[in-house]
N, C-alpha and C positions, 0 to 999 in steps of 0.2 A: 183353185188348181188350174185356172184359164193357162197359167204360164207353162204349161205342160207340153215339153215337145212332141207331136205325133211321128214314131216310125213307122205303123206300120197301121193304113188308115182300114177299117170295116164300115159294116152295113149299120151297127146302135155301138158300136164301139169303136175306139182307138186305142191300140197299143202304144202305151209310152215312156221314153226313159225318164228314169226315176229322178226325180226332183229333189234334194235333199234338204233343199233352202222351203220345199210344198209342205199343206198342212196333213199330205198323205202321209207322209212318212210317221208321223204320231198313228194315225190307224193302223198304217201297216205294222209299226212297234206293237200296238196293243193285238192285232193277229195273232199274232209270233207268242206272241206268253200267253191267248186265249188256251184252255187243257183241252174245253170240249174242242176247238176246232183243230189241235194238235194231233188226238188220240190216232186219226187216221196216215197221216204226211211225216212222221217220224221225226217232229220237232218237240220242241218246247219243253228239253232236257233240264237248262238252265235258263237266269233269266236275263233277260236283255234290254236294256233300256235307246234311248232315243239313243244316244252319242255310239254305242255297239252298233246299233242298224243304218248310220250315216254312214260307221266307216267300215260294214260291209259293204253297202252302195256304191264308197268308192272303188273298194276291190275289184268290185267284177264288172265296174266300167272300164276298167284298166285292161280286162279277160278277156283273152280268146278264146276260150274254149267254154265259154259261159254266155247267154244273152236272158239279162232278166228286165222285162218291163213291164210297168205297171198297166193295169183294165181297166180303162174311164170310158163311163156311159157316155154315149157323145150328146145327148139330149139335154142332160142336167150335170154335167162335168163330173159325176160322184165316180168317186175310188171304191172299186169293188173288190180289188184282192190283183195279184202277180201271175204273170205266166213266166216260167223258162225252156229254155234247151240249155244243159249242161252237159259234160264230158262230151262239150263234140270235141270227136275226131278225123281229121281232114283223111287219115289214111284211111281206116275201116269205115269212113264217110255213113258216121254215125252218131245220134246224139239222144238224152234222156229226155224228157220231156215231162212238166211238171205244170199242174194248177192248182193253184189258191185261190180261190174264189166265192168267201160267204158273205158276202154284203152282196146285199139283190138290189135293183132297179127296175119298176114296170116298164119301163121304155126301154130296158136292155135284156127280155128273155135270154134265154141260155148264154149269156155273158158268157161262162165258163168254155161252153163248148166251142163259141165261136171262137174265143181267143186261141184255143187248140189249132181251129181251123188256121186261123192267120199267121200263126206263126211255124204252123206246118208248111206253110205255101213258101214260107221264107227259107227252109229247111230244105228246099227239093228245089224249090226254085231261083235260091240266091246263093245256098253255102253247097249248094250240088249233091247233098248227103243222100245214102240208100236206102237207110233204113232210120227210124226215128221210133222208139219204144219209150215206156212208163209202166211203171211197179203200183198195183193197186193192192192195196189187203185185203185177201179172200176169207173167207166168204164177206167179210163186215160191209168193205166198200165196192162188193159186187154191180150194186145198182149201176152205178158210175162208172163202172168197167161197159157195163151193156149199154149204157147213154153213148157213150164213144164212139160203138157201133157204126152209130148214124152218119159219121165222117171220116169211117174207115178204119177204125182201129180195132182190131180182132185177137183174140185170144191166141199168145203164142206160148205159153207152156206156164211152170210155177218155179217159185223156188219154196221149197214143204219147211214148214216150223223157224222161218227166219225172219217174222217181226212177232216181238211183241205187242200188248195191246195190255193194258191192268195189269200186267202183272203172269198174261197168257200167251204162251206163244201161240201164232196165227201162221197162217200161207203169204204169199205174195206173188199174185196172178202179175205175169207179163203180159201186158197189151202191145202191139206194133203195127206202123203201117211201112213197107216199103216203098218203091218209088216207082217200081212197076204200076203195083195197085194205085198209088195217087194220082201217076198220069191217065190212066183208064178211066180212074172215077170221075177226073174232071170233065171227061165227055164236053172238051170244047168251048170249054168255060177258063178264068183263068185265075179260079179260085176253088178251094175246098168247100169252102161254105156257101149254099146253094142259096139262103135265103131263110128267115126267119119263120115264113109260108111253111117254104119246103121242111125244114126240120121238123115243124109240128107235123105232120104229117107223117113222116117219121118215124119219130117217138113213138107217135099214136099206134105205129104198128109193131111195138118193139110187147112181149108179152113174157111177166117173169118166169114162169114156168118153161121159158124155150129159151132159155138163155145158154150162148154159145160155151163161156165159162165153167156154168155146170155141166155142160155134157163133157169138156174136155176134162176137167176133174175127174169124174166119174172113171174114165176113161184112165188116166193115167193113175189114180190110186189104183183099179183093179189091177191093172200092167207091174205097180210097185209090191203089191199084194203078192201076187204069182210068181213072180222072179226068180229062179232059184239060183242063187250064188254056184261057180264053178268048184269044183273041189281043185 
């Protein structure tokens, strides 16, 4: 995967556009029809082979309103999984924001996260947007909603009973950071992501039981609970 363009360079990682001619693209295909790494990111409906996911690639290289690049450890070149921003919008200068990312590297801890961070930086700092959000499934993919935390992304409300998951319907917690909050957080620095040091340190203080997600749940089921409809 050496031949891999870097857009957007990190600290154990680089963000890069997708290679269609790379041997990622075969893992990336085998992601995408994985069930277990599906059940959470609302794919793997149908199945898809290599020639389907080339000439998605080329789709949304063509896209404005789309940037998807692949997560290579910069140590050992290895293919970890995609980040995107979709449905940006230049008016409501807003975009979704999406990771895949289960293939690990020791030399690239919080791959996942960092790539968040980097392509958040590109979001605020390159396409001028004000807000940047992502749809986690609650409770299931709660953890990773409070990992986010760590680089700013906070709990902004749900949408109740609209994914499924087996066969269940679930929640889907909205995470977002604005552009206020990201200029603040960067305190002078000219990136979100503070450092691999810094994260763990972090985490280390992030504890399940205080998680922002469920207070806010808590919070808005009583509110739906009580409500009384106007006659």
């Amino acid at each position: 995967m050496s031949d891999d363009i870097i857009f957007i360079r990190g600290e154990t990682i680089n963000l890069c556009i997708p290679n269609v001619d790379s041997d990622s693209v075969q893992l990336w295909t085998e992601i995408i029809n994985d069930q277990k790494v599906n059940t959470l990111i609302g794919q793997g409906y149908f199945p898809i082979d290599k020639h389907n996911q080339v000439d998605y690639i080329k789709e949304i290289l063509k896209s404005k309103s789309r940037i998807l690049l692949q997560i290579i450890a910069k140590k050992t070149n290895k293919f970890l999984g995609v980040v995107s921003l979709s449905e940006i919008d230049f008016i409501n200068r807003r975009a979704q924001l999406s990771t895949v990312c289960p293939l690990k590297c020791e030399s690239a801890k919080y791959a996942a996260l960092q790539a968040r961070a980097l392509i958040s930086d590109h979001a605020f700092q390159k396409l001028g947007l004000s807000s940047v959000y992502s749809y986690q499934a609650y409770p299931e993919n709660k953890r990773w909603a409070q990992l986010s935390e760590v680089i700013g992304f906070l709990p902004s409300g749900f949408s109740m009973s609209s994914y499924q998951i087996n066969g269940e319907l679930t929640h889907r917690l909205i995470i977002s950071l604005t552009s206020d909050s990201y200029w603040r957080l960067l305190n002078n620095e000219n990136s979100l992501w503070p450092g691999t040091d810094h994260i763990k340190i972090r985490v280390a203080k992030l504890t399940a039981d205080k998680s922002l997600a469920d207070s806010l749940f808590t919070f808005v089921s009583a509110m739906r609970d009580q409500y009384v409809y106007p006659d």
